[in-house]
C-alpha positions as CSV (number, residue, x, y, z in Angstrom):
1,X,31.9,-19.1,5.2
2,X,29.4,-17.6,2.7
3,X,30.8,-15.4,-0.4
4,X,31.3,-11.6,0.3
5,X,28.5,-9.7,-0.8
6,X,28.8,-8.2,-4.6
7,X,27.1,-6.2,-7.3
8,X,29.0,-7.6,-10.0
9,X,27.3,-6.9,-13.9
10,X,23.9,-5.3,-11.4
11,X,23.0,-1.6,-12.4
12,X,21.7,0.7,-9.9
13,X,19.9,3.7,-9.1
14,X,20.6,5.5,-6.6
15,X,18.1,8.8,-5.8
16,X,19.1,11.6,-3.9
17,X,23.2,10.4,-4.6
18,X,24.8,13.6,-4.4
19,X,25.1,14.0,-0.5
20,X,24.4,12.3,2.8
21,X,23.5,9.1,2.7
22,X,22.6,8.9,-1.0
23,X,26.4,9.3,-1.3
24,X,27.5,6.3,0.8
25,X,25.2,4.3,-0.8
26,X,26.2,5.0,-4.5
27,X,30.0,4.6,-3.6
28,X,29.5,1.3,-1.7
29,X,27.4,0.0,-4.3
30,X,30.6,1.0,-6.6
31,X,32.5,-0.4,-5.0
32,X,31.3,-3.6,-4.5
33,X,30.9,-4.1,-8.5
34,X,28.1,-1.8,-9.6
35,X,27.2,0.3,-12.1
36,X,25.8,2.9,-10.5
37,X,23.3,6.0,-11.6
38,X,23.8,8.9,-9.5
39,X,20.5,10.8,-9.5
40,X,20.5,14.1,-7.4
41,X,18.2,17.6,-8.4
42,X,21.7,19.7,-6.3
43,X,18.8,21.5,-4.1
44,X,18.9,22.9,-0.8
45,X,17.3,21.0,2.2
46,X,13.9,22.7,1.2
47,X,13.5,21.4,-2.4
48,X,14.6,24.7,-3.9
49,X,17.5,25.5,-6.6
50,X,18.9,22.7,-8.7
51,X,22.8,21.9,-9.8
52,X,24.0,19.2,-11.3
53,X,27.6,19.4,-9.7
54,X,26.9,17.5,-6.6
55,X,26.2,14.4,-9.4
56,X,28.8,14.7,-11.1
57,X,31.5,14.7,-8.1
58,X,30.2,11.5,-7.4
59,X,30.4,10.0,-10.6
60,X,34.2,11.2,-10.9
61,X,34.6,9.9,-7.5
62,X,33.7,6.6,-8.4
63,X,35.7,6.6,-12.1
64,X,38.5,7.8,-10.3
65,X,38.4,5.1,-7.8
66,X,38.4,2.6,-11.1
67,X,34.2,2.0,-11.3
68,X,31.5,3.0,-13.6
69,X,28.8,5.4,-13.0
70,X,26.9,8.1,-14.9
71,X,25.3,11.4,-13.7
72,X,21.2,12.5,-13.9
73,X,20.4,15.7,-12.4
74,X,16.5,15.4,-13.1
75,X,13.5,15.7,-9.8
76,X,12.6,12.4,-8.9
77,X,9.0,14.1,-9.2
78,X,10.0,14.7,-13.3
79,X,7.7,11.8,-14.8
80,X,10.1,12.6,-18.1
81,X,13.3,13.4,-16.4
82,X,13.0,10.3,-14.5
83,X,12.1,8.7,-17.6
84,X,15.1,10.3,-19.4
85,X,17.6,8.6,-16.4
86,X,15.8,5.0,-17.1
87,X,16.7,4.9,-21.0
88,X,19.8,6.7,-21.1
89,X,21.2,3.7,-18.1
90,X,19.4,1.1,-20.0
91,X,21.0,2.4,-23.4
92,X,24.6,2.7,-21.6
93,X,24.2,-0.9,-19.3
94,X,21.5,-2.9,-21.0
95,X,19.3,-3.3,-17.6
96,X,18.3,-2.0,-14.2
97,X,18.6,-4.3,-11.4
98,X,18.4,-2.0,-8.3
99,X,16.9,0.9,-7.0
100,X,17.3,2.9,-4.3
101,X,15.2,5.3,-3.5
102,X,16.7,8.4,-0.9
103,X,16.0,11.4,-2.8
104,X,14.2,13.9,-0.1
105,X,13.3,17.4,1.5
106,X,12.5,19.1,4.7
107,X,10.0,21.6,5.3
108,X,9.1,21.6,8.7
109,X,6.8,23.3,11.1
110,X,4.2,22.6,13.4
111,X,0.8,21.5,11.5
112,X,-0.7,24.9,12.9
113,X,1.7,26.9,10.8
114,X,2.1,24.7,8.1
115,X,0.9,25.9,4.7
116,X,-0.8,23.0,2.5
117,X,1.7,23.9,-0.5
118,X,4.5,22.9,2.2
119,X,2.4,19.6,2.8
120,X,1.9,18.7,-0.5
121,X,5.4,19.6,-1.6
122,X,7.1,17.1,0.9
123,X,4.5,14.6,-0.1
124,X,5.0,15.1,-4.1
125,X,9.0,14.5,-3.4
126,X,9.1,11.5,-1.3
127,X,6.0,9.7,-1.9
128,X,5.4,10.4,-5.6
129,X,9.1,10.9,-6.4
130,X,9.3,7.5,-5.4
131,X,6.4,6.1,-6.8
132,X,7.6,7.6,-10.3
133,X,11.1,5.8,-9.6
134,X,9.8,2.4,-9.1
135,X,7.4,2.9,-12.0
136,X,9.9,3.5,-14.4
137,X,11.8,0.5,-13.6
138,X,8.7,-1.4,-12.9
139,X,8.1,-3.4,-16.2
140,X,12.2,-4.1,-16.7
141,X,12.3,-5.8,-13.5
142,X,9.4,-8.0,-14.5
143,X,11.1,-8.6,-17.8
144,X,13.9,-9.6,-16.8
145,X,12.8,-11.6,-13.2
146,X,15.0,-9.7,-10.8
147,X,15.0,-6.6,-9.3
148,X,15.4,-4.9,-5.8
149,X,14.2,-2.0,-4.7
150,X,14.4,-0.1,-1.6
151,X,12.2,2.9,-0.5
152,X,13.2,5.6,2.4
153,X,10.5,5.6,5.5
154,X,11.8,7.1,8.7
155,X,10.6,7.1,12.5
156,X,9.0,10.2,12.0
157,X,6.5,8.6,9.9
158,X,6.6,4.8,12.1
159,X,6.4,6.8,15.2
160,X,5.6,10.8,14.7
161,X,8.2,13.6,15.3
162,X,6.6,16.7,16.3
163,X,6.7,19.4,13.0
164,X,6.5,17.0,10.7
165,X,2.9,16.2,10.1
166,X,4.2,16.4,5.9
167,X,7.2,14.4,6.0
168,X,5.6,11.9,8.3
169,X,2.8,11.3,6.2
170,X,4.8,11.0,3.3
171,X,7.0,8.3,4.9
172,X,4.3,6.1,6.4
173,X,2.9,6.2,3.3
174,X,6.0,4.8,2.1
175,X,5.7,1.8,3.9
176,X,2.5,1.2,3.0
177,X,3.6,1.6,-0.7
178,X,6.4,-0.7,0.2
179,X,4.4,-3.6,1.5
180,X,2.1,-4.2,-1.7
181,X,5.0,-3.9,-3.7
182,X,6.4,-6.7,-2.0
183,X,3.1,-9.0,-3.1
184,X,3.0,-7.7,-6.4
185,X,6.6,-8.4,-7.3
186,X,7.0,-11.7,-5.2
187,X,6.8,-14.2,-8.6
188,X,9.2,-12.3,-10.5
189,X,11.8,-12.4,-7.6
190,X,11.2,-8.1,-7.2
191,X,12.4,-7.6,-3.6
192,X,11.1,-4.3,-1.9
193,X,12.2,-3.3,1.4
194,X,12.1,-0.3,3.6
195,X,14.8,1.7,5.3
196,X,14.7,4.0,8.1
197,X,17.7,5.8,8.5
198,X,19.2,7.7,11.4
199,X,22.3,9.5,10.1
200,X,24.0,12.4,10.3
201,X,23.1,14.6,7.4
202,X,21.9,18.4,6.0
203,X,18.2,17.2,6.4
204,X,19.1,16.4,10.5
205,X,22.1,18.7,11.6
206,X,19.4,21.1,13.4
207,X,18.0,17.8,14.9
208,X,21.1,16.0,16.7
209,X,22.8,17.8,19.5
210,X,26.2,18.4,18.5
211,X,28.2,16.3,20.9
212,X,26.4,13.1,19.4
213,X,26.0,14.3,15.4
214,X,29.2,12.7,14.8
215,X,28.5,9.4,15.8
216,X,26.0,8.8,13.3
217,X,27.7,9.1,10.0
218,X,25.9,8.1,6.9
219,X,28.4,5.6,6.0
220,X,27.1,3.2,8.9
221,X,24.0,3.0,7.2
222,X,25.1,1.7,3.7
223,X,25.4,-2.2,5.3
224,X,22.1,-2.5,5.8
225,X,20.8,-0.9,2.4
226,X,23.3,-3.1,0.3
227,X,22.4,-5.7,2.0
228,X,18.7,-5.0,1.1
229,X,19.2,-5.5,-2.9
230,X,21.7,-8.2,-2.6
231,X,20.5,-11.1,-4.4
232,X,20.0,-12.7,-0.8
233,X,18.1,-9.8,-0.1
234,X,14.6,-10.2,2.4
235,X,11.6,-8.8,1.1
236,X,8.9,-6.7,3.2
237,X,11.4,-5.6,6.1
238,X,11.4,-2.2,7.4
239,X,15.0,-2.1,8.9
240,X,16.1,1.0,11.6
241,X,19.7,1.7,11.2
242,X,21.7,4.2,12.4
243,X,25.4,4.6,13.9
244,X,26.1,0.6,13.2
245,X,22.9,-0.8,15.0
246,X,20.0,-2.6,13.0
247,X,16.9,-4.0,13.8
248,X,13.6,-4.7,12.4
249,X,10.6,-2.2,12.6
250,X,6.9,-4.5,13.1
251,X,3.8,-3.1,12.6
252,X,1.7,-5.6,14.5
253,X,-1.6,-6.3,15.5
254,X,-3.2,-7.6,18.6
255,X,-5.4,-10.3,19.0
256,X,-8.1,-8.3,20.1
257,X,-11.4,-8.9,21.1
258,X,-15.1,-9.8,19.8
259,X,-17.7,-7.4,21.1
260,X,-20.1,-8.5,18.8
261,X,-22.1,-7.1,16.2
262,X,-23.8,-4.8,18.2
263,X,-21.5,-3.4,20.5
264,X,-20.9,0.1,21.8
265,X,-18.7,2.7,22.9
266,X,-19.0,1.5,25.9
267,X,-17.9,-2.1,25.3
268,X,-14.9,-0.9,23.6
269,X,-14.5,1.4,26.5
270,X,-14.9,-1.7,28.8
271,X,-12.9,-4.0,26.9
272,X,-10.1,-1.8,25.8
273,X,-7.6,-3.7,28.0
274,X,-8.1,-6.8,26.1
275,X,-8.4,-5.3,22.7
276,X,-4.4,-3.4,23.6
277,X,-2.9,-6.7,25.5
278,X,0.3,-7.1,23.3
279,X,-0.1,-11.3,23.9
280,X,-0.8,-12.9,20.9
281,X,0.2,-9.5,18.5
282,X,0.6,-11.0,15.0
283,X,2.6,-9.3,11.9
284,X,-0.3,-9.6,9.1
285,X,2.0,-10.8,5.4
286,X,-0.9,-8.6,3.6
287,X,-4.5,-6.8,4.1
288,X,-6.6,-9.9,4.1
289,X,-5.0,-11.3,7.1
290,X,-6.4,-9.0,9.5
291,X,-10.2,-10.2,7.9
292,X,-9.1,-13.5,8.0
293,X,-8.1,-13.0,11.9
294,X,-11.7,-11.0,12.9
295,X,-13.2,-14.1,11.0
296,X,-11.6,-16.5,13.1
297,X,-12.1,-14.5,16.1
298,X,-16.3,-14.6,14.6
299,X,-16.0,-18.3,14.1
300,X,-14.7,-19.0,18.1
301,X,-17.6,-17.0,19.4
């Protein structure tokens, strides 16, 4: 029977900590060996107001469980905040092993009555909040040949959810962000994978009906993150969880078809059957695989 899963001597960072599923995460991750970074701004669901108490309950609530953790209250979007967080865990722990990514916001409407301030806002928090996360502990990682790292998408951004045109963005973009990561950090064993959580939290209570908010507590997601930056960890998954179910989001191609260089609309109007039929769909590793498919697809005529 293999070991149980542990986080003994690993340091984490854990975004977005204070609350929700940010929460669960930091206090498995404690509990399980790790020294853990609690990172939350303390703002409401829209981005606004900032405390550091949410943090900080946290942190006591893993000392007083017997583990180690220290409290940063800076905006993931902060370049020098977030900054601040990396050296002051480095100086307490020596290193950075892990980091998780949750920190968000909601500002939803419909795209018709959605100001580009909201738009960008959402965008700044979760796509550059995160980008300026994994930058900081970027070069430490690389140092040091290990790391793990996972970033937040959601089905809002893999699928669409109406009134979020800003928060889906973000998240597929997230993905995206995710998937070169994965190349780039491959030879210094710098695992990135995706999450896309469906839990019970401030950012979804108008979203679930009531009689089934309860069964999707945020605690049912933690297994699938921890697993995600254990040292057996995949690399490149986007995994769904939610209530105790897992499985593995694709984003697939088709096999297509060759129209040749001079086709028209109405050859792809024709032919759009064939270019849709799922037989054959492949999952490209990276970007170049899809040329090298239409070139082999050229090559057979």
């Amino acid at each position: 029977m293999a070991a149980d899963i542990r986080f003994d001597g690993r340091v984490a960072i854990v975004t977005g900590a204070g609350r929700g599923l940010g929460r669960e995460y930091a206090l498995a991750l404690a509990k399980r060996g790790a020294k853990v970074v609690v990172n939350d701004f303390g703002a409401a669901r829209d981005g606004v107001g900032h405390s550091n108490d949410v943090a900080d309950a946290v942190v006591a609530e893993i000392e007083a469980a017997g583990g180690e953790a220290m409290g940063h209250g800076t905006s993931v979007t902060d370049e020098q905040g977030v900054a601040d967080m990396v050296a002051r865990a480095k100086a307490k722990w020596g290193r950075i092993d892990i980091l998780i990514a949750n920190a968000g916001v909601l500002r939803d409407k419909s795209f018709a009555k959605m100001t580009i301030e909201d738009f960008r806002f959402v965008v700044e928090t979760h796509l550059m909040g995160t980008a300026i996360c994994a930058k900081a502990v970027w070069e430490g990682m690389r140092e040091q040949s290990y790391g793990r790292i996972v970033v937040t998408t959601s089905s809002s951004g893999l699928y669409g959810n109406f009134g979020q045109a800003n928060y889906g963005a973000a998240k597929l973009g997230l993905a995206g962000f995710m998937q070169t990561l994965k190349l780039e950090g491959a030879k210094h064993d710098i695992r990135v994978n995706a999450v896309a959580p469906v839990a019970a939290t401030r950012m979804t209570e108008d979203i679930f009906p009531p009689e089934i908010f309860d069964k999707f507590q945020p605690r049912e997601v933690a297994p699938g993150v921890l697993y995600l930056v254990s040292d057996e960890a995949p690399t490149g998954a986007i995994l769904s969880a939610g209530a105790g179910v897992f499985a593995l989001s694709r984003i697939v191609e088709t096999q297509g078809a060759n129209l040749g260089a001079d086709a028209t609309p109405e050859q792809v109007r024709d032919a759009w059957a064939k270019i849709t039929d799922p037989t054959g769909e492949v999952q490209p590793n990276a970007g170049l695989e899809q040329s090298q498919k239409i070139l082999a697809l050229l090559m057979k005529g």
